[in-house]
N, C-alpha and C positions, 0 to 999 in steps of 0.2 A: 067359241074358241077357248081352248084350255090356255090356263096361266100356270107358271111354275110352283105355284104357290099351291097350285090344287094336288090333293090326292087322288091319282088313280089305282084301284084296288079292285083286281079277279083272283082268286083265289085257284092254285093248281089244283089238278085232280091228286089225290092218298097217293102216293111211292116212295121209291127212291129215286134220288137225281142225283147226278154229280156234276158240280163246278165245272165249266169250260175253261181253265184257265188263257187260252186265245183269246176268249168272249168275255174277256172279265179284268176288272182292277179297281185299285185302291188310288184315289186322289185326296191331297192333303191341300190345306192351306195353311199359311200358319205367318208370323212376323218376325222380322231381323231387326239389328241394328237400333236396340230397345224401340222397339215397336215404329219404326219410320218406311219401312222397308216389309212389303210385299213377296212373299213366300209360295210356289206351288210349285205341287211334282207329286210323284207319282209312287208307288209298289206295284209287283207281281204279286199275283196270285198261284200259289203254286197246285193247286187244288183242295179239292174239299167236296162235301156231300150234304145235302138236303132231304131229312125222311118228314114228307108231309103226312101230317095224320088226319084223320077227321077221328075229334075236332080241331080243327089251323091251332090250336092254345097247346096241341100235346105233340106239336114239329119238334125237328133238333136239325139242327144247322152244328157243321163244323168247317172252317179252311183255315188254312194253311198256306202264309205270305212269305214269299220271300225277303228277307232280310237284306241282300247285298241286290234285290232291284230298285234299291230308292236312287231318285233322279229325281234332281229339279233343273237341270240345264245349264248349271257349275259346277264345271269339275273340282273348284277347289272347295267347296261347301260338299259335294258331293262325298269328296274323300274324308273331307273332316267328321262327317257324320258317317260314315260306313269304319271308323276307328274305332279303336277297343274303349276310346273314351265317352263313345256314343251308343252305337245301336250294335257294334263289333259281330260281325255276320260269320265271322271266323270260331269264334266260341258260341253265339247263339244264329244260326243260319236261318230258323224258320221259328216265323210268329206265327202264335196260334188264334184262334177265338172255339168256343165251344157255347151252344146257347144251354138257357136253363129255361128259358121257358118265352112265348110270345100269348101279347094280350091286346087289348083294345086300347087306343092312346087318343087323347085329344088332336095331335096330330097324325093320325097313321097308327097302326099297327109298331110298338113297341117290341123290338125283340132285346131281351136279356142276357149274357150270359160272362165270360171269363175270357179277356184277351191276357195272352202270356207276352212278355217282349223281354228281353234278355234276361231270362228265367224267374222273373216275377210276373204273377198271375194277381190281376185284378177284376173287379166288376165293371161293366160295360154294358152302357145302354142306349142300343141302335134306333132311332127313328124309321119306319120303313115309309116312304115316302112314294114307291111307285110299284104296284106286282102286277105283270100283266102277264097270263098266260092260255100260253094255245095245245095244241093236242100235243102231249112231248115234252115238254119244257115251257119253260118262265124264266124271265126276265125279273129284276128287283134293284131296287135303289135305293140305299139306305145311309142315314147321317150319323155322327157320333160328335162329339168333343171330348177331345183325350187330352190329360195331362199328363206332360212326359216325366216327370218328378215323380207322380206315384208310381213308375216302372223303373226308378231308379236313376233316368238318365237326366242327371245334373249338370253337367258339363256349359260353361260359356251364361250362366243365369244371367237375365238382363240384355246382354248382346243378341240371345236365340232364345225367340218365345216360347213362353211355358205349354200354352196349349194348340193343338193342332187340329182345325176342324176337316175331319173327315169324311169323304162319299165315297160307299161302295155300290160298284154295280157291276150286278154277276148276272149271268146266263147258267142256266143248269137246265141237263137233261135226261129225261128218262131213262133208266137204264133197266 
């Protein structure tokens, strides 16, 4: 019996694939209320694309989140961060990632590259924790921790935690 802790790792066949956004999303966790108070919710994915190469080290992954899908199940936290004083989906609607490279990681396959969030682009590096695939498409799930400070959003320091531990799990398929 597998535990969550294990990695499981099949490598797609070489193509291209595109994001399911149906089959796909972004879960955060992250703490309120200087750190006493438990935080989860969600983004969309708006789509994106997967060129697997052989060899897996010369893929390129890119998607494309939606900015005004964040939900954590309070509309008034909800609102407060979809404000221009937050993540403002109105001037920046869609967060980007764009990878630069995937390698061997003590846990999991490491993928590299550049998330954008209201027009600041920094470094980011995903954990992949789970690829499994069949003839067509793959599955994938993968972890980060981001710091919202280095994308500029300051807003509420102390009240709204600084970092937000992320899992993405996308479905992509051959096209």
């Amino acid at each position: 019996m597998q535990t969550e802790s294990e990695i499981i790792a099949t490598t797609p066949q070489p193509g291209h694939y595109d994001i399911d956004p149906d089959r796909s999303r972004v879960t955060f966790a992250t703490r309120h209320l200087f750190g006493l108070g438990r935080v989860t919710g969600s983004f969309a994915i708006r789509g994106g694309t997967a060129d697997v190469a052989d060899p897996i080290a010369a893929s390129t992954i890119y998607a494309e989140i939606e900015t005004a899908s964040f939900r954590t199940k309070n509309r008034q936290r909800d609102d407060s961060v979809l404000s221009p004083r937050f993540l403002d989906p109105a001037g920046h609607p869609v967060m980007t990632f764009r990878s630069d490279r995937i390698e061997a990681g003590q846990h999991g396959n490491v993928l590299t590259g550049t998330l954008t969030v209201c027009g600041t682009s920094r470094p980011v590096t995903l954990t992949i924790t789970r690829c499994e695939a069949s003839r067509g498409s793959f599955t994938a799930r993968a972890t980060a921790r981001i710091d919202r400070t280095e994308f500029g959003i300051t807003a509420a320091r102390g009240l709204a935690a600084r970092y937000l531990n992320l899992t993405l799990e996308i479905q992509c398929t051959r096209n």
